[in-house]
C-alpha positions in Angstrom: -39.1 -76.8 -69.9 -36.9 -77.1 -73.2 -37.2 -81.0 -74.5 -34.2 -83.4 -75.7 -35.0 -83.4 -79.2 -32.1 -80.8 -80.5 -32.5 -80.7 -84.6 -34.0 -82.1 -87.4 -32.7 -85.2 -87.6 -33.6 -86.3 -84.3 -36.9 -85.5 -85.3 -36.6 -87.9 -88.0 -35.2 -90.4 -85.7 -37.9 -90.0 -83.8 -40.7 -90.5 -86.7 -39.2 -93.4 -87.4 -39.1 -94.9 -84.3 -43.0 -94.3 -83.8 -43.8 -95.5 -87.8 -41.8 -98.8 -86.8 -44.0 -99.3 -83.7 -47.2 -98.2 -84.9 -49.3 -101.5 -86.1 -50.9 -100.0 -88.7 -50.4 -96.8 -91.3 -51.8 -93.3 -89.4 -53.3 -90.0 -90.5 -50.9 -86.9 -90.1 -52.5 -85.9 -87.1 -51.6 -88.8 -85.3 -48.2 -89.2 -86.4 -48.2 -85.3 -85.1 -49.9 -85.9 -81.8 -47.2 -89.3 -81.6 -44.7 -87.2 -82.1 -45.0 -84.3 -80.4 -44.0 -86.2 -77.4 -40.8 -83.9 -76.8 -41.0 -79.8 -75.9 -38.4 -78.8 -78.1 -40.2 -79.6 -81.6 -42.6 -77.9 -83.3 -45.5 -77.9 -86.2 -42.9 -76.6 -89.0 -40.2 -79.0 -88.2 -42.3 -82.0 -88.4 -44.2 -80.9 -91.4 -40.7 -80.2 -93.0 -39.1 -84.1 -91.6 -42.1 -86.0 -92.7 -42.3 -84.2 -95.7 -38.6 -85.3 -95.9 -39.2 -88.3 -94.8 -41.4 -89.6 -97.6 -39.4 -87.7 -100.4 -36.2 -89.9 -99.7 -38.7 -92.9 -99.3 -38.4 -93.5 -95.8 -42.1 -93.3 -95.2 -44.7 -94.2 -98.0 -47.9 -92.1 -97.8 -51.4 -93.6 -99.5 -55.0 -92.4 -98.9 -53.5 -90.2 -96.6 -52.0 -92.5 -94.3 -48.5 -93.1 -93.1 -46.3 -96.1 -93.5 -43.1 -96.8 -92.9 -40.9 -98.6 -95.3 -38.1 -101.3 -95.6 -35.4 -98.6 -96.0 -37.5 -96.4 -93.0 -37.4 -99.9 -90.6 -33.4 -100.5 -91.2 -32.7 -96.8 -90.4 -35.2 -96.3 -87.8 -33.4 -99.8 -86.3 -29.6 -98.0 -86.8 -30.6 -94.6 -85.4 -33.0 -95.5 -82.5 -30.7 -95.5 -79.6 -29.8 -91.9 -80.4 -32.9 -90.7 -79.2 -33.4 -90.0 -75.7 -34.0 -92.6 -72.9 -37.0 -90.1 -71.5 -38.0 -89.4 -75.0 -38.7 -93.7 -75.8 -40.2 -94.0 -73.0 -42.7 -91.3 -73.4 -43.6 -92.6 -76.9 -43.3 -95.8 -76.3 -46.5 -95.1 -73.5 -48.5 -93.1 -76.1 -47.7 -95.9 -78.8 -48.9 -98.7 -76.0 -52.1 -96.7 -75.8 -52.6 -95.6 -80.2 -52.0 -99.1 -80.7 -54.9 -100.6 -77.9 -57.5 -98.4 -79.7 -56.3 -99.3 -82.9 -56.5 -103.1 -81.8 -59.7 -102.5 -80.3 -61.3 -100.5 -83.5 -60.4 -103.7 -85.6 -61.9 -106.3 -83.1 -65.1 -104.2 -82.9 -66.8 -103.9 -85.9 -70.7 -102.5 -86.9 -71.6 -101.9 -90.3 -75.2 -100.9 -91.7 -76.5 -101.7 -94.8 -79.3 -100.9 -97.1 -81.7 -103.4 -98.4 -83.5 -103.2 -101.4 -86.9 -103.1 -99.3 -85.7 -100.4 -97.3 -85.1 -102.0 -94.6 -81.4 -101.8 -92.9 -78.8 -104.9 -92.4 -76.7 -104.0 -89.2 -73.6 -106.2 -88.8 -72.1 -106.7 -85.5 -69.0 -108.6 -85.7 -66.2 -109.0 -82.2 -62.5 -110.5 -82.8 -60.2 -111.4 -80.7 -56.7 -112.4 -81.0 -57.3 -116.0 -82.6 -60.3 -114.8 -84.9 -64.1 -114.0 -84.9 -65.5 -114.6 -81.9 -68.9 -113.5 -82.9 -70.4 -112.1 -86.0 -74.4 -111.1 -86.3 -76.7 -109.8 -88.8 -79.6 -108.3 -87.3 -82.7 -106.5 -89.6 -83.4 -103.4 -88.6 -86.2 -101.1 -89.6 -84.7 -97.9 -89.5 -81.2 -96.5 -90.4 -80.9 -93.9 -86.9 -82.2 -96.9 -85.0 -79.7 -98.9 -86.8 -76.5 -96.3 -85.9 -77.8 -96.1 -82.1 -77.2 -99.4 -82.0 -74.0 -99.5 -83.6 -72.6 -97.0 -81.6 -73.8 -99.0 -78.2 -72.4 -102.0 -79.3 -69.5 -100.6 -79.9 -68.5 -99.3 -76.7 -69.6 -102.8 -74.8 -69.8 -105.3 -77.6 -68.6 -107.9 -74.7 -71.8 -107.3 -72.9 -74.2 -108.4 -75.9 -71.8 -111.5 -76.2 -72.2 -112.2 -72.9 -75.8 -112.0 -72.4 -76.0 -113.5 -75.6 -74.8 -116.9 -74.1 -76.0 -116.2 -71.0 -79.6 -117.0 -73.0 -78.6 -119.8 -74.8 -77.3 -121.5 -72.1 -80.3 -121.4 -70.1 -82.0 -124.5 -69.1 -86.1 -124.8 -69.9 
């Protein structure tokens, strides 16, 4: 099935809508997969439009990320009824989700560190909205240990708060 998106521009159109609704900068390969929402483009015509995009300063690119700019936002607000109805819709569902795990990632933080007795420093640290809703420092004895646990707390940092208070608040 051919998609909506019929040249070039469009495609930049379309870049630009997702780098205004993106919350944070984003690798190539997620401004590719955001992008490649449509049938009709493909892998050379993106390269070529973001490639584009920066060179006229539309888009800044640092450390490998992608952001758009003050001059990107204005055009990207001018041009974005030109795309598609189906076509923002689609991205704007696949820029609901990228931006949920990108919300989520910063909320969730663990981060292990050595001490100077060898010994490992695992941080555990949940966000919300507001601010910090919780932020522990555990010792740990060794590093792999120390990563297990990171990764589990990760994926259900909720349930250590939980049973966290769920302890403190029990009577003697």
């Amino acid at each position: 099935m051919p998609g909506f998106i019929q040249d070039q521009l469009e495609i930049k159109f379309l870049i630009l809508y997702i780098a205004a609704r993106v919350i944070e900068p984003i690798p190539f390969d997620t401004m590719l997969d955001l992008t490649m929402c449509d049938d009709a483009i493909d892998y050379f015509d993106f390269s070529a439009c973001l490639a584009d995009l920066v060179k006229t300063q539309h888009l800044r690119l640092e450390k490998d990320l992608y952001a758009i700019t003050e001059k990107g936002r204005r055009n990207s607000a001018i041009c974005e009824t030109s795309l598609p109805y189906s076509v923002r819709l689609r991205c704007d569902r696949n820029l609901s989700e990228w931006n949920r795990k990108l919300r989520r990632r910063n909320q969730v933080r663990a981060v292990t560190e050595k001490r100077a007795n060898g010994t490992y420093t695992l941080r555990l640290s949940l966000d919300d909205d507001i601010g910090s809703v919780m932020d522990l420092r555990l010792m740990i004895v060794h590093e792999e240990l120390a990563k297990t646990l990171a990764a589990r707390f990760r994926r259900e940092p909720e349930k250590l708060y939980n049973s966290i208070l769920s302890l403190l608040l029990q009577e003697e």
